[in-house]
VOTORGU-473315 format. One line per field, with one value per residue (C-alpha): x, z, y; residue number from 1; residue in one letter. Coordinates in nm, 4 decimals, padded with zeros to 6 digits. Layout:
<sites>
c1	X:...
c3	Z:...
c2	Y:...
i	NUM:...
aa	A:...
</sites>
This chain:
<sites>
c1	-01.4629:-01.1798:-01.3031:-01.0520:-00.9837:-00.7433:-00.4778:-00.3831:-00.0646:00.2900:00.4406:00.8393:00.9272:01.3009:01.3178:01.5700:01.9315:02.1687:02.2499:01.9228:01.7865:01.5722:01.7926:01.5655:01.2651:00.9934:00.7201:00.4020:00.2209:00.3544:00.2224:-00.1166:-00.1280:-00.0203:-00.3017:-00.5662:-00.4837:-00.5134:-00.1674:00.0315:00.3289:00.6640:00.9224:01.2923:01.6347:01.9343:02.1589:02.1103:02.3076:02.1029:01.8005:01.6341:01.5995:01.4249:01.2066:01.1188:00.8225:00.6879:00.4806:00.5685:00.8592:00.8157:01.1123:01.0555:01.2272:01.5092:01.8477:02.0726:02.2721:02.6409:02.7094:03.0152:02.7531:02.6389:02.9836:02.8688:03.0046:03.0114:02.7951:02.7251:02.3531:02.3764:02.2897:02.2584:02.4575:02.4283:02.6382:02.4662:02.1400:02.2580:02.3833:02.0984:01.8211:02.0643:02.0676:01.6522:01.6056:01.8085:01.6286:01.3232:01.3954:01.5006:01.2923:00.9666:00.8657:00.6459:00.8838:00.7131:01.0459:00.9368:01.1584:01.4933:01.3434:01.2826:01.6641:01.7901:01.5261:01.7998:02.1212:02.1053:02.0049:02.2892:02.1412:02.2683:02.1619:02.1260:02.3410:02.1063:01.8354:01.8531:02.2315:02.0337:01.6991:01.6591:01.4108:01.1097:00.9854:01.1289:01.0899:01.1835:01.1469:01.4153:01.2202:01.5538:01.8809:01.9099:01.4958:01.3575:00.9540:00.7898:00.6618:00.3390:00.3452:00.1420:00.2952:00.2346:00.1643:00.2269:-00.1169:-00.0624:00.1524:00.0717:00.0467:-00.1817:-00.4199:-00.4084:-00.4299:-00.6772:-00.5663:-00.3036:-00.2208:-00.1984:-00.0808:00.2079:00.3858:00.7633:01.0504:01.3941:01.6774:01.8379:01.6480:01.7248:01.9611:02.0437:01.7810:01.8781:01.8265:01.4554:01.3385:01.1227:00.9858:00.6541:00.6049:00.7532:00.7472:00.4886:00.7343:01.0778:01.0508:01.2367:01.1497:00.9020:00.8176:00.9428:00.8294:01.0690:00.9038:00.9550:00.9068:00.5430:00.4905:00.7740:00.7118:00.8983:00.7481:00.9769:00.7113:00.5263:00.2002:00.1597:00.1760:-00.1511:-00.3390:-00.6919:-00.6494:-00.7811:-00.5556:-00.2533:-00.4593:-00.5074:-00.1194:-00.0990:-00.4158:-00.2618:00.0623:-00.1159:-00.3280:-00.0182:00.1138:-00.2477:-00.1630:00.1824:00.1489:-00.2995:-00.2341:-00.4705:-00.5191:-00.7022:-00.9575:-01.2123
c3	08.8852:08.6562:08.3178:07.9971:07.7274:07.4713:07.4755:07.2153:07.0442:07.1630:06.8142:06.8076:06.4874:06.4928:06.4620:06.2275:06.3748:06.4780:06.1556:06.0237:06.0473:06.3593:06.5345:06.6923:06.5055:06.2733:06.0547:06.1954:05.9391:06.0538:06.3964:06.2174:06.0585:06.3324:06.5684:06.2700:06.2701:06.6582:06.7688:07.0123:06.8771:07.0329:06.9315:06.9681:06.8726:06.7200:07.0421:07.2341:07.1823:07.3502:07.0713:07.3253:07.5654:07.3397:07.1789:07.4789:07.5994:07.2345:06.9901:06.6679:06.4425:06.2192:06.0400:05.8540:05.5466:05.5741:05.4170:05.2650:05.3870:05.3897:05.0887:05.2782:05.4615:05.1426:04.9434:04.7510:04.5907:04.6479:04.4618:04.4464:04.5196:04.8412:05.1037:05.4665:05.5816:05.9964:06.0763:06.4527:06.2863:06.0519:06.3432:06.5403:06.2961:06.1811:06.5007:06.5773:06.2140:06.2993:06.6294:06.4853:06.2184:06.4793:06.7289:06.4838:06.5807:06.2960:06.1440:05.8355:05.6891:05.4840:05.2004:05.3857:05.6448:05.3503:05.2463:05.6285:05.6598:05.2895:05.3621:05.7362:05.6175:05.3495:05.0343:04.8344:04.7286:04.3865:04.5151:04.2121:04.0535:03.7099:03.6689:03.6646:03.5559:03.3697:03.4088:03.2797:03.5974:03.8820:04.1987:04.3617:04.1789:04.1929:04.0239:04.0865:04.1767:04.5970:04.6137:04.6288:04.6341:04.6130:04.3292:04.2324:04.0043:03.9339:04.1522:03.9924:04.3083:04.3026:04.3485:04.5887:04.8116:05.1569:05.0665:04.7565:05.0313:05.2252:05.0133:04.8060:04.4537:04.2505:04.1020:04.3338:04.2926:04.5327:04.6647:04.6455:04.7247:04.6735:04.4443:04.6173:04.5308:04.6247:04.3840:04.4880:04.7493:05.0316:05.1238:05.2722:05.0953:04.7693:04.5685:04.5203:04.4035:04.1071:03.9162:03.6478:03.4376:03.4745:03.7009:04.0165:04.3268:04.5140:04.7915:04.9330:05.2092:05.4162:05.3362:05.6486:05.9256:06.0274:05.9386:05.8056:05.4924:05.3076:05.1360:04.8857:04.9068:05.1908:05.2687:05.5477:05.2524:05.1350:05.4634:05.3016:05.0651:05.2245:05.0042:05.2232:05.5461:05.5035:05.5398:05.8469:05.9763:05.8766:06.0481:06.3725:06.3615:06.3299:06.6590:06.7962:06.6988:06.8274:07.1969:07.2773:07.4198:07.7290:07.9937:08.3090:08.4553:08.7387
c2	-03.8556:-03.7570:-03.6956:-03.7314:-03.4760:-03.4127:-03.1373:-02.8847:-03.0703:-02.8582:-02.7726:-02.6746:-02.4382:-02.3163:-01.9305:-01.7435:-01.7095:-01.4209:-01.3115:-01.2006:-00.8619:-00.9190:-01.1998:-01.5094:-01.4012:-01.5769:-01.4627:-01.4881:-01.6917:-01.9833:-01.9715:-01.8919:-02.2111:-02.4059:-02.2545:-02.2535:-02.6492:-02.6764:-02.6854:-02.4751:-02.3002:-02.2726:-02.1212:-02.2818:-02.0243:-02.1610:-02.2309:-02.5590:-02.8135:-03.1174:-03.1863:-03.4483:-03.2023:-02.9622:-03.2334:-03.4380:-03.2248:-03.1645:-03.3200:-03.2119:-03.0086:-02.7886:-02.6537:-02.3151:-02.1246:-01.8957:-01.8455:-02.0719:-02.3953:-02.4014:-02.6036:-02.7420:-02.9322:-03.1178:-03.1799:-02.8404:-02.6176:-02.2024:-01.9690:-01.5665:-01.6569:-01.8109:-01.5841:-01.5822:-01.8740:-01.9786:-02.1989:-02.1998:-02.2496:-02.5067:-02.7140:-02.6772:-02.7805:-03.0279:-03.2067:-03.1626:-03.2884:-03.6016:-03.6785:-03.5977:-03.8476:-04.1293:-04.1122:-04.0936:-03.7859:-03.5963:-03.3381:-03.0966:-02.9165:-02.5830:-02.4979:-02.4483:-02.7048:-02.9466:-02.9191:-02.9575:-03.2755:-03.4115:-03.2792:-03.4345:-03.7629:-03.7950:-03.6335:-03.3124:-03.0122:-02.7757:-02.4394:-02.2491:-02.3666:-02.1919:-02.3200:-02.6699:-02.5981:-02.2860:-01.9932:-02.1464:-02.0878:-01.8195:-02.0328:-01.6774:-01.3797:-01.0728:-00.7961:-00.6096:-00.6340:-00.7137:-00.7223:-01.1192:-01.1780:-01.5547:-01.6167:-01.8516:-02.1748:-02.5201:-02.8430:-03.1842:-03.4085:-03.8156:-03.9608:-04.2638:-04.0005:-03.9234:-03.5918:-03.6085:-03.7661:-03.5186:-03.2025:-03.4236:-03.3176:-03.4066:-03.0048:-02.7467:-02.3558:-02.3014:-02.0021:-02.0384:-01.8929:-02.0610:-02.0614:-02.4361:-02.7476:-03.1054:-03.2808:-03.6601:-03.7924:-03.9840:-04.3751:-04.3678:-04.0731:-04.0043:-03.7359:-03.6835:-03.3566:-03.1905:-02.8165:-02.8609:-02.6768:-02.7369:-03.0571:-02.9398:-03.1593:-02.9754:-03.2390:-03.5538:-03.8028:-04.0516:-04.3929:-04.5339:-04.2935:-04.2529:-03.8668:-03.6776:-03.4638:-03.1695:-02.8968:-02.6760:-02.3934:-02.2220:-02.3434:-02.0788:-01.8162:-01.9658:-01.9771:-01.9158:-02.2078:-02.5129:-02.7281:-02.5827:-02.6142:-02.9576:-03.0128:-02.8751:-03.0461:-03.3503:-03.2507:-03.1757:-03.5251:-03.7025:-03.5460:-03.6848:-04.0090:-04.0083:-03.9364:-03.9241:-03.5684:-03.7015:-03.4531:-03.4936:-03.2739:-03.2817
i	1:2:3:4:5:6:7:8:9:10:11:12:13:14:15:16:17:18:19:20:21:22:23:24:25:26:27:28:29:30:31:32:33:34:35:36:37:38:39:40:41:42:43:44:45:46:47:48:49:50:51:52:53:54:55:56:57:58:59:60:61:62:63:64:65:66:67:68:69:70:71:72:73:74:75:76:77:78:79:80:81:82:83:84:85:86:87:88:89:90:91:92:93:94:95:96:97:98:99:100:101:102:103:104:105:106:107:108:109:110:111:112:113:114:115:116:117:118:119:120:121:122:123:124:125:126:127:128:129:130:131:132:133:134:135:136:137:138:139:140:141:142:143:144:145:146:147:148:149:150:151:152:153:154:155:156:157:158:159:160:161:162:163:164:165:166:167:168:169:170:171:172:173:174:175:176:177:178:179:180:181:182:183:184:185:186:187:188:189:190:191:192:193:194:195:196:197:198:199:200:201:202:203:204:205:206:207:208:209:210:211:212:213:214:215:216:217:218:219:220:221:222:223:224:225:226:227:228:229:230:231:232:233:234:235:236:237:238:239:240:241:242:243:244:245:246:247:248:249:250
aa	X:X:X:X:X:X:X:X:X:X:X:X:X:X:X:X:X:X:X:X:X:X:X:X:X:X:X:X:X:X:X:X:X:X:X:X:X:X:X:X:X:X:X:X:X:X:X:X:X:X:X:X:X:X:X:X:X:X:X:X:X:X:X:X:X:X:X:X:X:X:X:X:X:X:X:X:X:X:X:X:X:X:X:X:X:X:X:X:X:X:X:X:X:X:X:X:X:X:X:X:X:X:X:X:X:X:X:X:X:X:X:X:X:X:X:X:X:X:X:X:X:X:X:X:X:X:X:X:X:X:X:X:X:X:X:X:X:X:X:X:X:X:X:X:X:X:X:X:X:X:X:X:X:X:X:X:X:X:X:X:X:X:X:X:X:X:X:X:X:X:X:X:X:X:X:X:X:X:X:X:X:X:X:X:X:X:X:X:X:X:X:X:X:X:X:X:X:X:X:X:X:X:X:X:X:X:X:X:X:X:X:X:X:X:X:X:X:X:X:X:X:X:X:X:X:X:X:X:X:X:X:X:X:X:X:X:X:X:X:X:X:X:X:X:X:X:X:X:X:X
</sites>
């Protein structure tokens, strides 16, 4: 008799592009997270142009940090401060984003992956934060000149959000590390998340897709906080939901 049992979700996360120091690379505290949840990590370079493809076989999308966005992508304007920019990567995340999006398949965006998830669906983006906001607080601290560290700071969290459910408070210390925010959301999206500080957006959630959340900070930074972990078990119960993950076995 065939007995039924559930699968380990398969969880996409782009890597870093060309450009970076260690091309097609990724720190490792994502995949942490994603395997302390109960998902299986894969990892999917900047390079294919066909997102169904890539998608088809998985069950979630995670969309990590890394440098900036060209602001030609968002109607923006240049700035010194932006670092970093992939065109190949842009595209690419771009075009899983989109699917993702369409097809209803639970995305999580992580700071950069939280301003592809905007940009990609219409919205624009703040090329530097302080020009808007100030310094009242240093979502990414440069102790000097060329040298960038995240930085920690208090998150005011909407309390009939999906992720205020989740992470079951409405305040929560974040790590960050970012110096582009969103500006002007797009049609389906809202904040719910702010700076306790300086209000930047620090989280939004498409209203009408079943699981698709952005985070401007890195939850993976704060692995042994089980506020954080609860995102990504939420992330990988979603992928549950999606598809049952049955397997068959003898």
């Amino acid at each position: 008799m065939m007995a039924k049992k559930f699968r380990p979700p398969l969880i996409g996360i782009t890597t870093y592009g060309r450009q970076e120091a260690c091309p097609f690379s990724l720190p490792g505290t994502y995949l942490d997270a994603v395997r302390a949840a109960g998902g299986i990590p894969v990892l999917l370079p900047p390079g294919e142009s066909d997102p169904a493809r890539l998608l088809e076989p998985l069950d979630g999308l995670i969309i990590p940090g890394g440098g900036d966005i060209d602001p030609s992508l968002y109607n923006g304007e240049p700035h010194p401060t932006i670092y970093s920019v992939d065109s190949e990567r842009d595209n690419f995340e771009l075009n899983l984003a989109q699917f993702a999006l369409e097809n209803d398949i639970p995305i999580l965006g992580i700071c950069r992956g939280l301003q592809i998830m905007i940009v990609v669906s219409g919205g624009n983006l703040i090329p530097h934060v302080p020009d808007v906001y100030g310094t009242s607080v240093n979502h990414r601290l440069e102790p000097e000149p060329g040298m960038r560290k995240a930085t920690e700071h208090m998150v005011k969290i909407k309390s009939q959000s999906r992720l205020a459910k989740l992470v079951q408070t409405t305040e929560i210390s974040v790590v960050s590390w970012h110096h582009q925010a969103v500006d002007t959301l797009p049609s389906g999206f809202c904040a719910v998340a702010y700076a306790v500080e300086d209000g930047v957006i620090e989280a939004v959630e498409h209203q009408f897709h079943p699981w698709a959340i952005g985070l401007q900070w890195h939850p993976e930074l704060s692995a042994n906080d089980p506020n954080h972990q609860r995102i990504f078990r939420g992330f990988i119960e979603a992928t549950h939901n999606k598809k049952g993950l049955l397997i068959r076995s003898a």
